[in-house]
C-alpha positions, 0 to 999 in steps of 0.5 A: 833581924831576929826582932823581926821574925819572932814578931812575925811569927808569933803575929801567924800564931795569932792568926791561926788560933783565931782562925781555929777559934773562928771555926770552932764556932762556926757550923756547915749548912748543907741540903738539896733542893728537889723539885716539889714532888721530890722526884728529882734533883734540881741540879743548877739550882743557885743556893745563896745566904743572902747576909754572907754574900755567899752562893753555891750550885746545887750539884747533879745530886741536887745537893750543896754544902756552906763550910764554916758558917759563923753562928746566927739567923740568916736568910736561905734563898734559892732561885731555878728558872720557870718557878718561884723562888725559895727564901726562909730564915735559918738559925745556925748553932755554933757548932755542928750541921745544919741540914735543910732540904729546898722543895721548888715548885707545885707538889702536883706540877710536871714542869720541873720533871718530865716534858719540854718545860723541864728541858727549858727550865733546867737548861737556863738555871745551869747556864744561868749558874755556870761559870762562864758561857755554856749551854746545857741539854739535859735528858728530857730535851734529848728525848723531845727532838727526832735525833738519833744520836748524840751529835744531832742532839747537840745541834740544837743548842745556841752556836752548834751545828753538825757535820753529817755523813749521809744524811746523819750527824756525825761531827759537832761544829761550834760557832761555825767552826772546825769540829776539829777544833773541839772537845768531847768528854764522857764523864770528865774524860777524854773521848779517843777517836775510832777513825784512823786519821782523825783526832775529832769524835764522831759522836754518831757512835753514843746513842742518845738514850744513855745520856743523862745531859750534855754541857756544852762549854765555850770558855775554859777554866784553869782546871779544864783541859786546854786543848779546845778553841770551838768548845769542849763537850761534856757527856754525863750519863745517869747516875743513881742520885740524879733522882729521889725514886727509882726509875724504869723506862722503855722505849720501843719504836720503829723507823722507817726511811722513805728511799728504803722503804723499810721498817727498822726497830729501836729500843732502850731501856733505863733504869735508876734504884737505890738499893739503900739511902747511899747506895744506888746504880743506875744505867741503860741498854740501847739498841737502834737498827737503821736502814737508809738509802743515799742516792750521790752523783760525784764529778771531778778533774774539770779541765779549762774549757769547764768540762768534767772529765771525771762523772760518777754516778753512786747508788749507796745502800746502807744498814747501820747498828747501833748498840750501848750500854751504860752503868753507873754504881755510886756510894756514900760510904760517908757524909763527907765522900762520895765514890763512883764506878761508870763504864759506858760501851758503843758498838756501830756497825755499818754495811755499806753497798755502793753501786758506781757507774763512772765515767772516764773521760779524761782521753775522749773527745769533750766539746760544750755545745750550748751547756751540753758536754758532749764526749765521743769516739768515732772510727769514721773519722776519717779527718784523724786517721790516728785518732786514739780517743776513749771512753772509759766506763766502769761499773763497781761495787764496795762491799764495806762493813765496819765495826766501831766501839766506844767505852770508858770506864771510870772510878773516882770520888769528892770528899769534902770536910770543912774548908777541904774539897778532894776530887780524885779518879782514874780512867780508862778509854779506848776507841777501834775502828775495824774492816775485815775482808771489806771489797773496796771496791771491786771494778767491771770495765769497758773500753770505748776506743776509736782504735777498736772500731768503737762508735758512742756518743754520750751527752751530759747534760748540765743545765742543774748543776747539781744533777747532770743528765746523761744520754747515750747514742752511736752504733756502741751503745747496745754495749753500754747496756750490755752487762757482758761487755763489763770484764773484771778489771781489779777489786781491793780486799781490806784483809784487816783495817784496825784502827785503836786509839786508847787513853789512861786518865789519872787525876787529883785537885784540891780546893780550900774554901776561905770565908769572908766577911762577905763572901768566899775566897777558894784556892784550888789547884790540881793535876793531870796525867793522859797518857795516848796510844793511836796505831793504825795497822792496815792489810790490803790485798790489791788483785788485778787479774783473773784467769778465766771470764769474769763480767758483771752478767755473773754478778747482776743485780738491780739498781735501786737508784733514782737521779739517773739510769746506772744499769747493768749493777753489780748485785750487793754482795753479789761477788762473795760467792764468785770470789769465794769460789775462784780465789785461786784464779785472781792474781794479786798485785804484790807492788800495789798491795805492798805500798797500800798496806805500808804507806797507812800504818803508823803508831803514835804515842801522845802524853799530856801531862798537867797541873793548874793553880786557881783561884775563885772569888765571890761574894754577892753578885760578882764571881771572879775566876782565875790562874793557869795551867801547864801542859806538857806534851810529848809525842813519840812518833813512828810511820814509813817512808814508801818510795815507788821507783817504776821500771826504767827509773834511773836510781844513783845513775842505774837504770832499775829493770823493774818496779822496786818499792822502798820502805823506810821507817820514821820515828820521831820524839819531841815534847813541847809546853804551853803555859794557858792562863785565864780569867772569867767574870760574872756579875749579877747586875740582878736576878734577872740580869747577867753579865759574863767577861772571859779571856783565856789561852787554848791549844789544838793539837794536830790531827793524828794522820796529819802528825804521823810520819809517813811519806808515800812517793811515786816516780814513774819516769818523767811523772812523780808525786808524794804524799807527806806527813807532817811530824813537826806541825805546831799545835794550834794555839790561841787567844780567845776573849768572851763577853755576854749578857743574858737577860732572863726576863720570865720564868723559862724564858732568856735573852742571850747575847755574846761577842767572841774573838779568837787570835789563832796562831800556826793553824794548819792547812793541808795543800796540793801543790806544783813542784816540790822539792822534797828529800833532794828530788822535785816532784811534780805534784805534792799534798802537804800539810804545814802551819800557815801563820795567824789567822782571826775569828770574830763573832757573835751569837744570839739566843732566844727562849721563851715558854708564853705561860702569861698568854690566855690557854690554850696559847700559854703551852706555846714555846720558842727556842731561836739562835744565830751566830755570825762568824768570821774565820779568815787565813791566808795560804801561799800562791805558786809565785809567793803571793799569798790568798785570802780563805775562809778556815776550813770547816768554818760557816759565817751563819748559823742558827737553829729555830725550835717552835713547841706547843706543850699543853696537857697529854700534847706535846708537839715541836717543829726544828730547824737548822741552818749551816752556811757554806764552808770551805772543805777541802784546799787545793791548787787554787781559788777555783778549784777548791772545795766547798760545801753548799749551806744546808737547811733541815726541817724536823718534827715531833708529836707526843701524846701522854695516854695516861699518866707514864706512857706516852705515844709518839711520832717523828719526822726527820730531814721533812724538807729532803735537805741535800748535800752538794759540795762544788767549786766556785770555777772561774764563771759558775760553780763546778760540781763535786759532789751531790746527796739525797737522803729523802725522809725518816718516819719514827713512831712508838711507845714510851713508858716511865714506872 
């Protein structure tokens, strides 16, 4: 035995003195590679030593580095789409560095550096170099498409799409799926979300313009946060080494939208110097002022005849301000490290004036008389002497201004010296959303009553669906028009609204590079700290009397709405001034105001602690990925338990003599682990053609307000329903296999095709139910969410991209950019009876796809985009007829560009050409019901541009 080990041991003695006297004769090879002006960094860029079988990335800087580089005369290649490649003979000494700078491209060519060309070039070479499937837009295509934020920016890429609210993008959507089921990070670090009850971003908050490139990632690595299924989103921002020279940019610009009729600017400057060889700062300043009118019909509570007893019709103007700013500071203190400071800061406010006119129909006399709903209240009839039918009719406004923000700062670093690579940094995040002395709503009413001598007809006209029509008749209706008929019934003031939601971020990896004969092993392993806190803090003040008249003649204003007829209005913050002056008169109502401000509050803390182990393989055409990761989550969880025990409520057999809320508080801790291996395959079958093989374990978890304690419950006599959180939800979790081919048959021009299948476990429904029994009582109405059992997604996308340099000019400037992806989502809730039924995932469309057509030729510069959504399954309820579904969607947008010289540039934009709306239904058991219908019309933008 002892034999044994001193052989063994001095066999590792052995080996490591010819490992050291290896590398003491080897040397490290390391450059750039820049576009042939040397104006910037061609990141992406594949650097290969073709007699080693070894390749690296160019990274953002445009550099790359071979550790241990055995003395001899090699070939250094480089390839990067849309250009030629690079191939020279390099002589490696036994020791030392060998430091060789890579030009790409024409000295004189713009290809690589400005224009849609450069987009499409560079987008290809970093998805044709990533790991596994990815698309990439980077800076130059951001600043060709008419997009306003960075989630309309996005939904260009293969298999993306967006969300929008009001007529603006504002949740990504990933191969059709849930935004809820991605990611995004801004530098590498998690983005916390600034709604309350939301995990996901909405990424309308980041302008644009601070945004350097966005990696958009559809298979994960053992060193990436586990916790996406759709993709996880990278946002960079600029740093100081993405360029060779310094850079000055402006912008200014006007927008104009078609239903406002308004003129708003927008600017952004950005710049990037280096004050020495390692040190520069980069950074920009974005200010966007937009105004915009959405004119929206919303019906509800359809009865069993077909009729809707519930019509609203919503006049929404709204001004909306977005401001950011971002810097960057990186330093070279060495040849082997790299340090960085990067902070980015957000702030999107947004006033929202919304007039009503709703209808209440709930207790009128509804007849369907040939596809006309005809409600009425008759005190002539004298069939029913006792006939107590009433419209009701209300007219309101919501007086809301919101302030969210976004920042994050963060400090890291890389030092690499020989086989060793060392990645460190530390972050801090924090998104708010605040409300504070918002009217939401404030309500005039008026009550149709047979009882009272009332005699109005209104017929509603629903042979379009989408935009009912409606008529007034009867003695009454010179009261329907009668702005002093409408007294105060009630307004809600969000005293404070005060949403925050903050992550620290702490990170460490390690990477060893072995050389091989052919090729390279690496070992890399790391961890990760993220520690979360999200509270949600609401006061709100519910007053439902005033001493003293108060109609909307006080507060009169003028409609500024199209689809139908809805004066008399309230004018836009026309009520500050009355309120202001009488608050004294309004009596508030402490039970509602006491279950408002309780039921919504709530903290949660969320810790994720991890560590991976990896290794990478390559050598040649093949690279091999693969290891685990462990995450370690641990939640502490705190809300209420609110209870409304109305008058006449029998409690532990007494009889309550008046309304009674009951607060009760929750907490509850649990942690849980998920061990997430993976694997991804890449082979080279040429450099024209790449084949990509990936599997992986992933996780989501639950959305914030679904996770938090708290219980809202109202038992009103015989009456009662509760509202139920859900603090014991399991994580989605999911296996996810990825396989690809990606055939790049012309310089900037590609061919993708991919297949993707997701076995989902315990994803999470939020449901209205009957008669259900919860804390020893049974209520008759309930709204829970719980994890319903497996469900699976099966897919596949297709891209498209192609710049037609070989056809005779002028048509060699045309370009082409077309994606689609099928998706198939299905699940499985429970009926009443136990059975179970059949439904798409919520948020899930089967088709999408995106089609840019561009000319690019001289100073012109000209692109036509559009998108496609199917529909999707919004919101689950009762039943198959009455859920909610939101109708596919098709937006056509357009840009111009003109170069008057060699750095400026004029421009034109076109945005929503085809005036595509929002219209969201039940499919009813014999035609579809209406729930909801939007119309934004157009956006115009036109400006000046100018790089120095």
């Amino acid at each position: 035995m002892a034999v044994t080990s001193c052989r063994r041991a001095r066999f590792i003695i052995a080996a490591l003195l010819a490992a050291s006297s290896t590398a003491a004769l080897a040397a490290d090879v390391t450059g750039v590679v820049l576009d042939g002006s040397s104006t910037r960094a061609l990141e992406g860029a594949e650097v290969s030593i073709v007699e080693l079988g070894r390749k690296v990335e160019a990274k953002r800087d445009g550099s790359y580095r071979f550790a241990d580089v055995p003395p001899g005369t090699y070939t250094l290649r480089a390839h990067y789409s849309g250009v030629e490649d690079f191939s020279e003979s390099v002589t490696v000494a036994d020791t030392g560095l060998l430091n060789k700078a890579i030009l790409l491209g024409d000295a004189d060519s713009l290809i690589l550096v400005m224009g849609q060309q450069a987009n499409l070039s560079s987008s290809l070479s970093r998805q044709r170099a990533a790991d596994g499937v990815e698309s990439v837009l980077t800076r130059d295509s951001i600043g060709q498409f008419p997009d306003q934020n960075v989630a309309e920016a996005i939904r260009r890429a293969p298999g993306v799409n967006v969300l929008n609210d009001q007529g603006e993008g504002r949740f990504i959507a990933v191969r059709g799926l849930d935004p809820n089921l991605n990611a995004a990070s801004i530098n590498g670090v998690r983005v916390p979300a600034p709604e309350a009850d939301t995990r996901s971003v909405a990424l309308d908050v980041v302008a644009s313009e601070l945004v350097e490139a966005i990696e958009i990632k559809k298979s994960l690595t053992p060193d990436m946060d586990g916790d996406t299924i759709g993709a996880s989103v990278e946002i960079k921002t600029t740093s100081a080494f993405d360029r060779r020279k310094d850079l000055l940019a402006v912008s200014v610009e006007g927008s104009y939208n078609d239903y406002a009729e308004s003129l708003t600017p927008k600017g952004s400057v950005d710049f990037s110097t280096r004050i020495t060889d390692n040190f520069g700062i980069a950074g920009g300043v974005s200010y966007y002022k937009r105004r915009f009118e959405t004119d929206n019909i919303e019906a509800d509570d359809w009865n069993d005849e077909g009729l809707a007893e519930s019509l609203e019709y919503r006049d929404y103007d709204v001004r909306r301000l977005r401001t950011g700013g971002s810097l960057s500071l990186d330093w070279r203190p060495s040849s082997t490290t790299k340090l960085y400071a990067k902070g980015i800061y957000n702030r999107f406010s947004d006033q929202e004036d919304r007039r009503r006119l709703v209808f209440d129909l709930g207790d009128a006399n509804l007849v369907d008389a040939d596809g006309t709903t005809r409600a009425t209240v008759n005190s002539g009839d004298l069939t029913d002497p006792d006939d107590e039918s009433r419209i009701r009719v209300e007219r309101d406004l919501k007086d809301r201004f919101e302030v969210q923000k976004i920042q994050s700062y963060q400090l890291g670093g890389v030092t690499e010296t020989g086989p060793w690579t060392f990645t460190y940094s530390g972050a801090w995040s924090k998104a708010t959303e605040v409300e504070n002395g918002s009217i939401d709503p404030i309500v005039f009413r008026r009550d149709f009553e047979a009882a009272e001598g009332d005699d109005l007809t209104v017929d509603f006209d629903y042979s379009d669906y989408k935009i009912p029509e409606y008529s007034v008749s009867g003695p009454s209706s010179d009261d329907f028009y009668d702005p002093s008929q409408y007294e105060f019934d009630k307004f809600e003031r969000t005293t404070l609204s005060d949403s925050s939601d903050r992550e620290w971020n702490f990170r460490g990896d390690v990477a060893y590079a072995i050389p091989l004969s052919q090729g390279t092993f690496t070992v890399q392993a790391g961890g990760k700290a993220r520690l979360r806190q999200k509270n949600y803090d609401l006061t709100l003040d519910v007053f439902d009397g005033f001493d003293g008249d108060f109609t909307v003649a006080d507060v009169l204003g003028k409609q500024t709405y199209r689809l139908a007829m809805i004066d008399p209005v309230v004018k836009k913050r026309g009520e500050r001034d009355f309120i202001n002056a009488n608050i004294d008169g309004f009596e508030i109502n402490e039970i509602d105001s006491l279950i408002e401000s309780n039921i919504a509050d709530y903290r949660v803390g969320e810790d994720v602690y991890s560590g991976y182990l990896m290794g990478r393989y390559e050598a040649g055409p093949l690279r091999v990925i693969g290891g685990v990761r462990v995450e370690r989550t641990e939640n502490d969880l705190e809300g209420n338990f609110v209870t409304l025990l109305t008058e006449g409520t029998e409690v532990d057999g007494v009889e309550l003599d008046e309304d009674t809320v009951v607060i009760s508080p929750n907490r509850i801790k649990r942690h849980y682990t998920d061990w997430l291996p993976s694997a991804l395959v890449r082979y080279e079958a040429s450099d024209e053609l790449v084949f990509r093989l990936g599997a992986f374990k992933s996780l989501v978890r639950p959305n914030i307000g679904q996770l938090a304690p708290r219980v809202q419950a109202e038992r009103d006599g015989d009456d009662s329903e509760v509202d139920i959180g859900n603090p014991l939800l399991k994580p989605y979790r999911a296996w996810n296999v990825d396989v690809g081919a990606e055939w790049y048959f012309a310089p900037s021009s590609a061919l993708q095709g991919g297949f993707f299948y997701k076995k989902l476990k315990d994803y999470i429904v939020e449901q209205a139910v009957e008669d259900y029994d919860y804390n020893g009582f049974t209520y008759d109405e309930a709204l829970i969410r719980y994890n319903s059992g497996d469900a699976d997604i099966t897919g596949f996308e297709i891209a498209y991209s192609q710049a037609f340099r070989s056809l005779p000019a002028p048509f060699d400037g045309l370009l082409t950019n077309i994606n689609y992806t099928y998706t198939d989502a299905d699940g499985a809730v429970p009926n009443e009876d136990g059975s179970f039924r059949n439904i798409p995932l919520l948020n899930s469309s089967k088709h999408t796809f995106n089609v840019v057509l561009g000319y690019e030729k001289g100073p012109i510069s000209i692109r036509l985009a559009g998108t496609y959504r199917d529909k999707y399954l919004d919101e689950l309820r009762g039943s198959a007829e009455e859920d909610r579904y939101v109708r596919d969607h098709f937006q056509l947008d357009a840009s111009a560009k003109y170069r008057v010289m060699d750095n400026v540039t004029i421009f034109g934009e076109l945005v929503n050409i085809n005036n595509a709306k929002y219209v969201a239904y039940q499919r009813g058991p014999n035609t579809r019901r209406l729930l909801q219908y939007e119309e934004y019309s157009f956006t115009a933008k036109f400006g000046i541009r100018a790089n120095f």
